[in-house]
Backbone as JSON, one array per atom type, in Angstrom:
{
  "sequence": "XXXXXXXXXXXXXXXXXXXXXXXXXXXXXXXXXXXXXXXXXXXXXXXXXXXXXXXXXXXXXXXXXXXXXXXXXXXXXXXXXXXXXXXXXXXXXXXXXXXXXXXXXXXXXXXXXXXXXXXXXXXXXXXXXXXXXXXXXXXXXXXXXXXXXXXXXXXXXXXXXXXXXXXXXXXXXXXXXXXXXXXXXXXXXXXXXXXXXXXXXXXXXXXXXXXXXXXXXXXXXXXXXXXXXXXXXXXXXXXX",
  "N": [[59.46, -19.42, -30.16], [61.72, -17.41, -31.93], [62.09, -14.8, -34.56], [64.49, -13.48, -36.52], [66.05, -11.32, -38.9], [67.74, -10.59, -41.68], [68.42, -8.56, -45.04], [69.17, -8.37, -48.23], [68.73, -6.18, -50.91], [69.73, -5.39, -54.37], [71.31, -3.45, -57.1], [73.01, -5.14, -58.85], [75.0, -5.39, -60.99], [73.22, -4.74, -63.51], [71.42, -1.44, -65.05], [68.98, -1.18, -63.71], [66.65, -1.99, -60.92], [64.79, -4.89, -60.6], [64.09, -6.83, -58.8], [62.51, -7.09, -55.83], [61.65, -7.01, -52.52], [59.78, -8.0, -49.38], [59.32, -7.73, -45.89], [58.07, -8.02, -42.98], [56.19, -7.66, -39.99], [53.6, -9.1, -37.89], [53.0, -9.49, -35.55], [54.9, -10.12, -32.69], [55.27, -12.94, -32.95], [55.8, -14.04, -35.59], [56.58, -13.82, -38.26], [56.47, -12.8, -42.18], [57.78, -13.09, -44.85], [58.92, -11.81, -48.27], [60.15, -12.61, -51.48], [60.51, -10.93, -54.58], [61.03, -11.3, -58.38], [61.12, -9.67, -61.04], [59.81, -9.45, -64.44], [60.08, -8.73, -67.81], [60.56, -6.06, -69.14], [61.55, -2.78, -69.92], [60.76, -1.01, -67.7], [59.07, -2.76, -66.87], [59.09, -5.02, -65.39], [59.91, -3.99, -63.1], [58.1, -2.92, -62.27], [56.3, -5.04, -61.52], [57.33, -6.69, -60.01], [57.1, -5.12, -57.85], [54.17, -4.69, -57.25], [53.41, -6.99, -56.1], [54.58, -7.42, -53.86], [52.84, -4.76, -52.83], [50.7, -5.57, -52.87], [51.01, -7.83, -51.26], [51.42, -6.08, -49.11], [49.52, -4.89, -48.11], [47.15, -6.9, -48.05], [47.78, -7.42, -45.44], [46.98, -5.4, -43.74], [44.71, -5.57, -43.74], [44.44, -8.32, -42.97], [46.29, -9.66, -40.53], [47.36, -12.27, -40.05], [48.27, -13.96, -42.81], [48.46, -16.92, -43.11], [47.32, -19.18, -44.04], [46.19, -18.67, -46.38], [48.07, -18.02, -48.43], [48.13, -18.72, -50.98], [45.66, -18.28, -53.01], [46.38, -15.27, -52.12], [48.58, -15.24, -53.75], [47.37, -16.01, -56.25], [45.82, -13.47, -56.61], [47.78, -11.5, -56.41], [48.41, -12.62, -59.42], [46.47, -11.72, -60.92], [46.13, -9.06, -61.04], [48.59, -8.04, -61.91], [48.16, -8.71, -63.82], [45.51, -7.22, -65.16], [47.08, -4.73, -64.53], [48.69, -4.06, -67.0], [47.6, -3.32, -68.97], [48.1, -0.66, -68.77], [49.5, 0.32, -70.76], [51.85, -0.27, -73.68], [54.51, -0.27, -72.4], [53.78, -2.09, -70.39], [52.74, -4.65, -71.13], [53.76, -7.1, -71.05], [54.78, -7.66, -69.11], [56.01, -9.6, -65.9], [55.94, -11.5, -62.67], [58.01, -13.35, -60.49], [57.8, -14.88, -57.39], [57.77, -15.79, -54.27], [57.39, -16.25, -51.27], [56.86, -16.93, -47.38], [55.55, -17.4, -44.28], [56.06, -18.0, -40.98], [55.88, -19.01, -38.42], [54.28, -19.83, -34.94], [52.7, -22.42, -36.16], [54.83, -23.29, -37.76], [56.37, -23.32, -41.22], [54.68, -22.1, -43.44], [54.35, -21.77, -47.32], [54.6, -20.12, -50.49], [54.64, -20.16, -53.92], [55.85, -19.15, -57.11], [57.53, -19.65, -59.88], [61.19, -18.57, -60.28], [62.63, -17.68, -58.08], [63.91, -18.65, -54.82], [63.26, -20.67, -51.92], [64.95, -21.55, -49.11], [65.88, -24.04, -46.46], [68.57, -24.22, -43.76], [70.39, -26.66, -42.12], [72.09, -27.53, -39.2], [74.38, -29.5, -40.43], [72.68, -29.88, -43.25], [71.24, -28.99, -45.92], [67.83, -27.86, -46.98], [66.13, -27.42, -50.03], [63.08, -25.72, -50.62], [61.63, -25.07, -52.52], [60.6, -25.67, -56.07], [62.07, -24.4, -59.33], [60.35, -23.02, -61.58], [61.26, -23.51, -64.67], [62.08, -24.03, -68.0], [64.89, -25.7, -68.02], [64.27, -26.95, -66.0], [62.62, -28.28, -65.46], [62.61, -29.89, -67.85], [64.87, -31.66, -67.13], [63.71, -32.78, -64.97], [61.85, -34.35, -66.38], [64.07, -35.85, -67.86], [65.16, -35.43, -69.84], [67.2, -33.9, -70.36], [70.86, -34.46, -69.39], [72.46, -34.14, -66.22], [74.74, -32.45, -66.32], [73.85, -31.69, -68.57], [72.12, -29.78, -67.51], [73.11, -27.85, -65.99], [74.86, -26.87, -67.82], [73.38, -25.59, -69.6], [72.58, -22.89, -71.51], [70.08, -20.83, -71.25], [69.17, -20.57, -69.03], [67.11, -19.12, -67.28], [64.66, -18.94, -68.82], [61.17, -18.61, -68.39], [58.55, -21.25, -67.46], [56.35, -20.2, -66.08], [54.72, -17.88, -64.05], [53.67, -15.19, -62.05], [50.98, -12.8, -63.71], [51.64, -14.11, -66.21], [51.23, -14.78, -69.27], [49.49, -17.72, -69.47], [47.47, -19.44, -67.06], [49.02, -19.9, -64.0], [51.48, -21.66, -62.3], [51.29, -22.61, -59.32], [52.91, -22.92, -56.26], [52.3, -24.72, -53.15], [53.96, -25.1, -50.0], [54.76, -26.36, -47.09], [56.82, -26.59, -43.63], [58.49, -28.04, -40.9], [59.8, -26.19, -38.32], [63.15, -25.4, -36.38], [64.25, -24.51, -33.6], [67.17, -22.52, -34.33], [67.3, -23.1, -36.96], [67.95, -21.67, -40.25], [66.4, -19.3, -42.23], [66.13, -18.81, -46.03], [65.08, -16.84, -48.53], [65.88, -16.22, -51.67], [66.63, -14.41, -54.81], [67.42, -15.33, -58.36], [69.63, -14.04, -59.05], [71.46, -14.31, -56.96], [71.38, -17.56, -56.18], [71.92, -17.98, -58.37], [74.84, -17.63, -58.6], [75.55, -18.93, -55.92], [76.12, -21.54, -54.21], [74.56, -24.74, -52.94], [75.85, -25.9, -50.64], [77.36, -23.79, -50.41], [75.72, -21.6, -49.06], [74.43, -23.07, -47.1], [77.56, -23.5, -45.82], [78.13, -21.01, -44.74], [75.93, -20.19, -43.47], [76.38, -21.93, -41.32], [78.96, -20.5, -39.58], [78.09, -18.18, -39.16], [77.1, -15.65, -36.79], [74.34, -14.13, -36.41], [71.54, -13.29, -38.9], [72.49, -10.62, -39.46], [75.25, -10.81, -40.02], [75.32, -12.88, -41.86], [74.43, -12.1, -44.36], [76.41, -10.07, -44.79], [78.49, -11.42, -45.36], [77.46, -13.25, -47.36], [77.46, -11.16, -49.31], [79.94, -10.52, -49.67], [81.03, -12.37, -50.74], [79.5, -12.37, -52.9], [80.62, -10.44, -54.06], [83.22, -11.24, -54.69], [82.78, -13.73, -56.7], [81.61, -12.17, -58.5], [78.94, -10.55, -60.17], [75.92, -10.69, -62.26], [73.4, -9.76, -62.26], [70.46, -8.35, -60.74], [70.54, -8.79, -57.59], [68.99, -10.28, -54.6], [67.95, -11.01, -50.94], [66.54, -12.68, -48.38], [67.6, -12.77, -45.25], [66.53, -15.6, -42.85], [66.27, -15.97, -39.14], [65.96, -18.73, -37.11], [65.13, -18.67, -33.55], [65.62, -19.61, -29.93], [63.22, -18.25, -27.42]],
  "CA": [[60.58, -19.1, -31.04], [61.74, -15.8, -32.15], [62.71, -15.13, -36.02], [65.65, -12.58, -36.32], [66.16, -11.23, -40.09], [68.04, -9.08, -42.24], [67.69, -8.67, -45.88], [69.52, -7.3, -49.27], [68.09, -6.08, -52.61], [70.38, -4.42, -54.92], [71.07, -3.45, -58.45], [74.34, -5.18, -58.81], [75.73, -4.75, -62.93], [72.03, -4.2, -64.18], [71.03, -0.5, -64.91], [67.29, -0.75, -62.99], [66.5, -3.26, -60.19], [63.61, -5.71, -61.25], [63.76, -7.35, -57.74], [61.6, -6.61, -54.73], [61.38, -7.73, -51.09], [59.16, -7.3, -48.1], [59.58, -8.04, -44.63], [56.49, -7.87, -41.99], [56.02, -8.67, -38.47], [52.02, -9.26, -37.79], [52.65, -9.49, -34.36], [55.97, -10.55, -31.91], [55.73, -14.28, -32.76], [55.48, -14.44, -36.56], [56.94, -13.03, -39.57], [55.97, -13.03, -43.01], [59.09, -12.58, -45.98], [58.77, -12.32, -49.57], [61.45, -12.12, -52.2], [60.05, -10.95, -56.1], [62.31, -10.59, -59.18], [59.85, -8.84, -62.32], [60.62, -9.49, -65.97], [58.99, -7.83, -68.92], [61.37, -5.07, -69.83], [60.62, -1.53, -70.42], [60.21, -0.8, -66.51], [57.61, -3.66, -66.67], [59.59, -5.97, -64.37], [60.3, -3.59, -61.8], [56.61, -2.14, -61.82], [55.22, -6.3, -61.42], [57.73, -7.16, -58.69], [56.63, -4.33, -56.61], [52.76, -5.0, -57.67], [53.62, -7.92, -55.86], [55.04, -6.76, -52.5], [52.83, -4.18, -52.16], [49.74, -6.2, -53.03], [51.21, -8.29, -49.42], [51.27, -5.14, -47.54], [47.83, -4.31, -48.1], [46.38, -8.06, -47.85], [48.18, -7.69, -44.24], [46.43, -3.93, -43.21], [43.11, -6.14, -43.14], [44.28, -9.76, -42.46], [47.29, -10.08, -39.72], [47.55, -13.87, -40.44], [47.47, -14.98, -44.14], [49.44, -17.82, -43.37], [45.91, -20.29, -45.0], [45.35, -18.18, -47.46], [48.97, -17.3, -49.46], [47.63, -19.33, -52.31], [44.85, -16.87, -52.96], [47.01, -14.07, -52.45], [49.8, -15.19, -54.92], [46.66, -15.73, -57.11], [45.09, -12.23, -56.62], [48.59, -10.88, -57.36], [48.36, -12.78, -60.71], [45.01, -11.27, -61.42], [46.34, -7.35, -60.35], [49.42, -7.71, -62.41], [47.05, -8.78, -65.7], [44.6, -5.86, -65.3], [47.53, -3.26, -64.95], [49.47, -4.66, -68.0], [46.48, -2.52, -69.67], [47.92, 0.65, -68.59], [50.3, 0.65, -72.17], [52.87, -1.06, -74.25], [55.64, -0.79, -71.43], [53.34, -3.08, -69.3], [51.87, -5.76, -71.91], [54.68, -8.44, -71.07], [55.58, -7.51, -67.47], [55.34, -10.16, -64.74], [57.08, -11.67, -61.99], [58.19, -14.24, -59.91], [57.48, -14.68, -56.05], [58.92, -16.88, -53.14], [57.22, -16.04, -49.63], [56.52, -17.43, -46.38], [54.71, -17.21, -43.24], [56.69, -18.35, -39.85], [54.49, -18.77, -36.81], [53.66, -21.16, -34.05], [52.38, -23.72, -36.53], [56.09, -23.53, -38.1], [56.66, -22.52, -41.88], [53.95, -22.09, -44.62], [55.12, -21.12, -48.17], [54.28, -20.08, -51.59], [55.8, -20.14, -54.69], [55.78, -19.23, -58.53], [58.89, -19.28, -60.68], [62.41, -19.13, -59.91], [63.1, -17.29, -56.44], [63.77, -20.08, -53.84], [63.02, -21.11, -50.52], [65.67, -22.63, -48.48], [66.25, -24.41, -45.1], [69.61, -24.88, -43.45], [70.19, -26.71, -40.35], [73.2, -27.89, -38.97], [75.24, -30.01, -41.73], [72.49, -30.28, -43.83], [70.53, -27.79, -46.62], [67.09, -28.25, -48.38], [65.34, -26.45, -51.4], [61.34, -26.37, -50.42], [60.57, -25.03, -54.16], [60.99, -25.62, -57.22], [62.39, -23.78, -60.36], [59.6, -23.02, -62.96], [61.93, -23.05, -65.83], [62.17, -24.87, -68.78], [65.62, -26.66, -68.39], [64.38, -27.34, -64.63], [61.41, -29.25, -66.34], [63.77, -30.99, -68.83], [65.65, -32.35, -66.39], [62.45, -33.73, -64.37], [61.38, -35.48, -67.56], [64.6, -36.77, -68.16], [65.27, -35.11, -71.49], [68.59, -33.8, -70.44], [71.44, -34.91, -67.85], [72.97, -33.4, -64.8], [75.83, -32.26, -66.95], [73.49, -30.5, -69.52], [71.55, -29.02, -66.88], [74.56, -27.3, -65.41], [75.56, -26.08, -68.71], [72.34, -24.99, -70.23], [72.53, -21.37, -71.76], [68.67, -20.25, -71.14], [68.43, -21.46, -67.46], [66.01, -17.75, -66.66], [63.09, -18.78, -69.23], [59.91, -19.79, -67.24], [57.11, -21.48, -68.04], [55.23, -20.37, -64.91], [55.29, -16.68, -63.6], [52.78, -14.39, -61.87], [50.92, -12.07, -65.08], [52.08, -14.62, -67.45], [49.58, -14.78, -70.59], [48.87, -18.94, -69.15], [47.5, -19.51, -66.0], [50.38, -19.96, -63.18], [51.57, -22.91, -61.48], [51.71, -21.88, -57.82], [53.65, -24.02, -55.59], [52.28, -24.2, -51.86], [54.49, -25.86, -49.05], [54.98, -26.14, -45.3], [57.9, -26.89, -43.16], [58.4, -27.67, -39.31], [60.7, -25.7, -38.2], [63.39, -25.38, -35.39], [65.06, -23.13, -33.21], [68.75, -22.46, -34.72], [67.0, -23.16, -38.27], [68.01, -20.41, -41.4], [65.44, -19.38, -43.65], [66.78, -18.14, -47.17], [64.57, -16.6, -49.5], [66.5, -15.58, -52.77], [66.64, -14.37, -56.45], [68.31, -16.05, -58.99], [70.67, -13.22, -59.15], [72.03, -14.59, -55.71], [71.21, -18.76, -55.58], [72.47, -18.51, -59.78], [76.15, -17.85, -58.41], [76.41, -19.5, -54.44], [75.69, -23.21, -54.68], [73.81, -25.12, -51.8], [76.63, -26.09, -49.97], [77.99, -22.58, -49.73], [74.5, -21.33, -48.29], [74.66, -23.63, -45.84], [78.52, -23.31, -44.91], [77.98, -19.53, -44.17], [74.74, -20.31, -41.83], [77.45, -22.31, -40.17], [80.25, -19.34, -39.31], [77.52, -16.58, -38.96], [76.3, -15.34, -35.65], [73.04, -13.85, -36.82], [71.23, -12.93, -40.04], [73.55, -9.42, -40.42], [76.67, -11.22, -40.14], [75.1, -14.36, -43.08], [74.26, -11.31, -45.52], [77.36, -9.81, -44.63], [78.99, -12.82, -46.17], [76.57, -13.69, -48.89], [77.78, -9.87, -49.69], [81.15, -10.53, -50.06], [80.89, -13.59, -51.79], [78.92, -12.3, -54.38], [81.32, -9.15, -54.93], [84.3, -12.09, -54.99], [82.76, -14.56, -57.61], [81.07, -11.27, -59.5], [76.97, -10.67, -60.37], [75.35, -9.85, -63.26], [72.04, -9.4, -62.75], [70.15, -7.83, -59.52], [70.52, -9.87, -56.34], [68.3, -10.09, -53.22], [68.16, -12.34, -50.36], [65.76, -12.69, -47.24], [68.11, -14.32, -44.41], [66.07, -15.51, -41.61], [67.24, -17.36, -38.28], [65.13, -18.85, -35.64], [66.24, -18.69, -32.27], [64.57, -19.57, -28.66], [62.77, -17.54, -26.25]],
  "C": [[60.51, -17.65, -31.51], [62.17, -15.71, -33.74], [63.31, -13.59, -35.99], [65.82, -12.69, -37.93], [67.13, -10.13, -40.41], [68.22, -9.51, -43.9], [68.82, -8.32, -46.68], [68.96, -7.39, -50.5], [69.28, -4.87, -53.18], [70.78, -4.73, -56.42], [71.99, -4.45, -59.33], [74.54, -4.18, -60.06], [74.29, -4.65, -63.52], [71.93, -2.51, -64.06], [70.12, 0.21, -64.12], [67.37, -2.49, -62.01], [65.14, -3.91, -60.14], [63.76, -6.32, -59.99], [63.34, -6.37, -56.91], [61.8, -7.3, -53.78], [60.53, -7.03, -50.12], [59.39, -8.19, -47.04], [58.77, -7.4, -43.45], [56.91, -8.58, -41.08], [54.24, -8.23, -37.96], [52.29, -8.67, -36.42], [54.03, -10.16, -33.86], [56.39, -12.16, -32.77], [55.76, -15.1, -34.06], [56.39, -13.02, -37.27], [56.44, -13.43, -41.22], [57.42, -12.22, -43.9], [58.74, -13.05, -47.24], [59.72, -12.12, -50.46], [60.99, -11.81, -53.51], [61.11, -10.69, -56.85], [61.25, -10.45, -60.75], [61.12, -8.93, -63.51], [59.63, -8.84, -66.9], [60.18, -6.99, -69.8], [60.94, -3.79, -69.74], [60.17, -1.23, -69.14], [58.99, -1.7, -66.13], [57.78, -4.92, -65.12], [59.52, -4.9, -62.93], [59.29, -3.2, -61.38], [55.49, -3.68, -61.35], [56.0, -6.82, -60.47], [56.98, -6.43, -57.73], [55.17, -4.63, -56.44], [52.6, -5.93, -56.38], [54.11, -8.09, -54.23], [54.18, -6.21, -51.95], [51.43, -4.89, -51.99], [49.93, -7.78, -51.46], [51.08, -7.71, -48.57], [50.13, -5.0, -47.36], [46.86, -5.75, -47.82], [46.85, -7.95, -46.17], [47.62, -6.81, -43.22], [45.34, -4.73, -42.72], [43.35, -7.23, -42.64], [45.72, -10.14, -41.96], [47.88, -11.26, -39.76], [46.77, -14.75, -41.6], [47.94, -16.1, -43.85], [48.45, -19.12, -44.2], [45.63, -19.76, -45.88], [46.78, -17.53, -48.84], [48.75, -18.1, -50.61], [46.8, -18.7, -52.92], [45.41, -15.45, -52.89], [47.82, -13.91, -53.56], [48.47, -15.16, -56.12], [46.32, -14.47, -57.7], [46.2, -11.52, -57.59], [48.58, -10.74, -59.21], [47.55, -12.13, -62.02], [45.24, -9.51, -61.77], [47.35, -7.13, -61.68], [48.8, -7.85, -63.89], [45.9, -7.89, -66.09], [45.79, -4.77, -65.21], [48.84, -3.4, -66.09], [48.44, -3.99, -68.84], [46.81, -0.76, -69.74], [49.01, 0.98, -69.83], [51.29, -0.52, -72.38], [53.77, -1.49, -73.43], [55.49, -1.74, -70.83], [52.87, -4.24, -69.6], [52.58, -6.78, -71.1], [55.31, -8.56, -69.64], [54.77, -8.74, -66.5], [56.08, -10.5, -63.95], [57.06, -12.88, -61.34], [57.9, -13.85, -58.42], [57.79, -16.1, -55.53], [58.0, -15.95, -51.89], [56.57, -16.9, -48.66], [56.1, -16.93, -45.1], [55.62, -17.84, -41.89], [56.0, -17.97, -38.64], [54.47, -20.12, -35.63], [53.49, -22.63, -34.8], [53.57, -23.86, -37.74], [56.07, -22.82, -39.71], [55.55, -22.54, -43.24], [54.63, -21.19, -45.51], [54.35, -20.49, -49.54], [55.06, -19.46, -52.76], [55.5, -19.99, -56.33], [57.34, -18.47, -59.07], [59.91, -19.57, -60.34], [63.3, -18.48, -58.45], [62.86, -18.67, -55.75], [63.72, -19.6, -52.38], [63.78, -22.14, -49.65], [65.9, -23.07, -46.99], [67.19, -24.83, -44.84], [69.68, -24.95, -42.15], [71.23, -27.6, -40.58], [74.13, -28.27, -40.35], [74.48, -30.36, -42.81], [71.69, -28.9, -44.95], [69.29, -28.27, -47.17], [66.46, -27.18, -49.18], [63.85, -26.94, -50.98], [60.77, -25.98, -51.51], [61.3, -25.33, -54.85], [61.17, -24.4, -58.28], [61.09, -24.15, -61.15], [59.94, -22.36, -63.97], [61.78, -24.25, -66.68], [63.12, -25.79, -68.54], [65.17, -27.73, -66.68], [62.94, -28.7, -65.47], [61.78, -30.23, -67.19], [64.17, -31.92, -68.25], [65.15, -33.53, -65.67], [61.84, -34.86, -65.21], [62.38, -36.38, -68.21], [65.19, -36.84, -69.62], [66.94, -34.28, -71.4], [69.45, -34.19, -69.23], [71.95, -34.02, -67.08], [73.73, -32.39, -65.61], [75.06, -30.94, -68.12], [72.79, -29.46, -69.02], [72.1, -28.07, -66.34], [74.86, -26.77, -66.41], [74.15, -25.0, -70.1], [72.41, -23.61, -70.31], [71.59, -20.73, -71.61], [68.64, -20.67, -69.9], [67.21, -20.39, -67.12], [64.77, -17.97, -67.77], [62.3, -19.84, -68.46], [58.99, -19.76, -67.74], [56.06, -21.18, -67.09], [55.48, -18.93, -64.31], [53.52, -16.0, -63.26], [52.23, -13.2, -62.94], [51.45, -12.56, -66.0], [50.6, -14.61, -68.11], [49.19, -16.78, -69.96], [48.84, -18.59, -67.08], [48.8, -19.99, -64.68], [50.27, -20.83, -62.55], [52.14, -22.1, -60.09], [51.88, -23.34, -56.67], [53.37, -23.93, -53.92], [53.15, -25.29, -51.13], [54.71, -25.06, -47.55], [56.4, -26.99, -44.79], [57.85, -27.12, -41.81], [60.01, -27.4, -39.15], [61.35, -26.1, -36.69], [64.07, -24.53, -34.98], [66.63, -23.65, -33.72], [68.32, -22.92, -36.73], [67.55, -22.0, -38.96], [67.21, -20.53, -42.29], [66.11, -18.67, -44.55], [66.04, -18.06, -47.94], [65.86, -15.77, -50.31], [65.99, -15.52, -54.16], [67.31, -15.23, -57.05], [69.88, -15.45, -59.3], [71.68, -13.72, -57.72], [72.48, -16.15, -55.73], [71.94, -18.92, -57.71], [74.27, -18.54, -59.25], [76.67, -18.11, -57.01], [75.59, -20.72, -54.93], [75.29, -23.46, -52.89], [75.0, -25.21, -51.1], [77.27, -24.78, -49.43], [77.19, -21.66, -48.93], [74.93, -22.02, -47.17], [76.29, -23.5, -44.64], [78.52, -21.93, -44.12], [77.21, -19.2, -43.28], [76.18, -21.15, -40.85], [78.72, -21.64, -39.54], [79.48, -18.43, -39.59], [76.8, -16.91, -37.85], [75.05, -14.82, -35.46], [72.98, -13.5, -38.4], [72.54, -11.8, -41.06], [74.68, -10.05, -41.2], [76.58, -12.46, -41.41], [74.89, -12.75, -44.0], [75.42, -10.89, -45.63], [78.38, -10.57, -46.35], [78.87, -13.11, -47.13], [77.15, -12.48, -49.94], [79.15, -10.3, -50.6], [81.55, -11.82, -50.76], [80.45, -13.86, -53.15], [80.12, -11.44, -54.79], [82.74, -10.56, -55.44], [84.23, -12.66, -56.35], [82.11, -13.55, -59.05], [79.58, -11.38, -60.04], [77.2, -9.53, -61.56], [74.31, -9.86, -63.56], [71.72, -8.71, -61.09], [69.85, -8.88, -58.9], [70.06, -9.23, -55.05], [68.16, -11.52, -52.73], [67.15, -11.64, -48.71], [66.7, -13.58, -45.99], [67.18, -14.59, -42.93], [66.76, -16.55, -40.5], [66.48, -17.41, -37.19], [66.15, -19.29, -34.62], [65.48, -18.9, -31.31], [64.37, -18.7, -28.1], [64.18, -16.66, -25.69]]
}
């Protein structure tokens, strides 16, 4: 299988862009995509997304195939971003979220803290392989509010789980088997907060590759309007 990508990060209506992405190829038959979106304030977000990116490029200079070990890396990150939260006030409260995956031969390894997602669409159907580590997403799981309040909840962006948070981080690992004509979708919340699953998926269905699904995702956002910074990883496996 071959994995065919294309990507966007941008500021939309925010002043500074607190999201990050990277996009690696080890070697022909693998890719590795990550999506970050940094909170803090005070340039803290945008300095703990990147932390976070670049702290992948450099785990990749020495080790061509983390795909067993992105649990340990998302850790390390956690560790990197809480020693340079020392370098002043701007940086005390800065941390971030992360979403990436591995795509190889032995199909899709993942990892996950916070609220960037991980999605798979194939033919007529869509799934979510992470979870939200937010409060109302946690509510909901426990059963403390309904569908209806979950959907209307005014705080949906506070998380109880984030890379450089002051508590240790819930890190979410998963795998996937993949197939050829699959779409991978890593996103922000700035992106997956205003297209709904169904519209992900209809757009893998009337796009001819990755360009032509961002394309889309593009003009869909400018239609329904963004107000925060939106990025998106689209990937699309394809055969030999």
């Amino acid at each position: 299988m071959k994995f065919i990508y294309a990507s966007i990060c941008e500021t939309g209506s925010r002043s500074s862009n607190e999201d990050a992405i990277g996009v690696w190829r080890p070697s022909d038959d693998c890719l590795l995509a990550a999506v970050a979106d940094g909170l803090g304030g005070m340039g803290g977000g945008h300095f703990a997304s990147a932390i976070a990116i670049e702290f992948i490029d450099k785990t990749l200079a020495i080790n061509a195939n983390p795909s067993e070990n992105l649990f340990g890396i998302a850790e390390l990150i956690h560790s990197e971003i809480r020693k340079k939260q020392l370098y002043g006030d701007d940086f005390k409260a800065m941390a971030t979220t992360l979403s990436a995956v591995y795509l190889g031969s032995e199909g899709l390894r993942g990892v996950h803290c916070g609220d960037t997602r991980v999605m798979v669409a194939r033919g007529q159907g869509i799934k979510r392989l992470t979870k939200d580590h937010t409060d109302v997403a946690r509510f909901y799981e426990q059963g403390k509010i309904t569908k209806s309040e979950y959907r209307d909840y005014p705080r949906k962006n506070i998380l109880y789980s984030a890379l450089g948070g002051k508590k240790d981080p819930e890190i979410q690992k998963f795998c996937f088997s993949i197939e050829s004509g699959d779409w991978i979708l890593l996103t922000s919340d700035g992106v997956h907060g205003r297209i709904s699953m169904t519209e992900f998926r209809d757009i893998a269905n009337i796009s001819g590759g990755p360009d032509e699904y961002v394309t889309s995702l593009r003009n869909l956002l400018d239609r329904k309007g963004v107000s925060d910074n939106f990025s998106a990883v689209v990937v699309h496996v394809v055969s030999e």
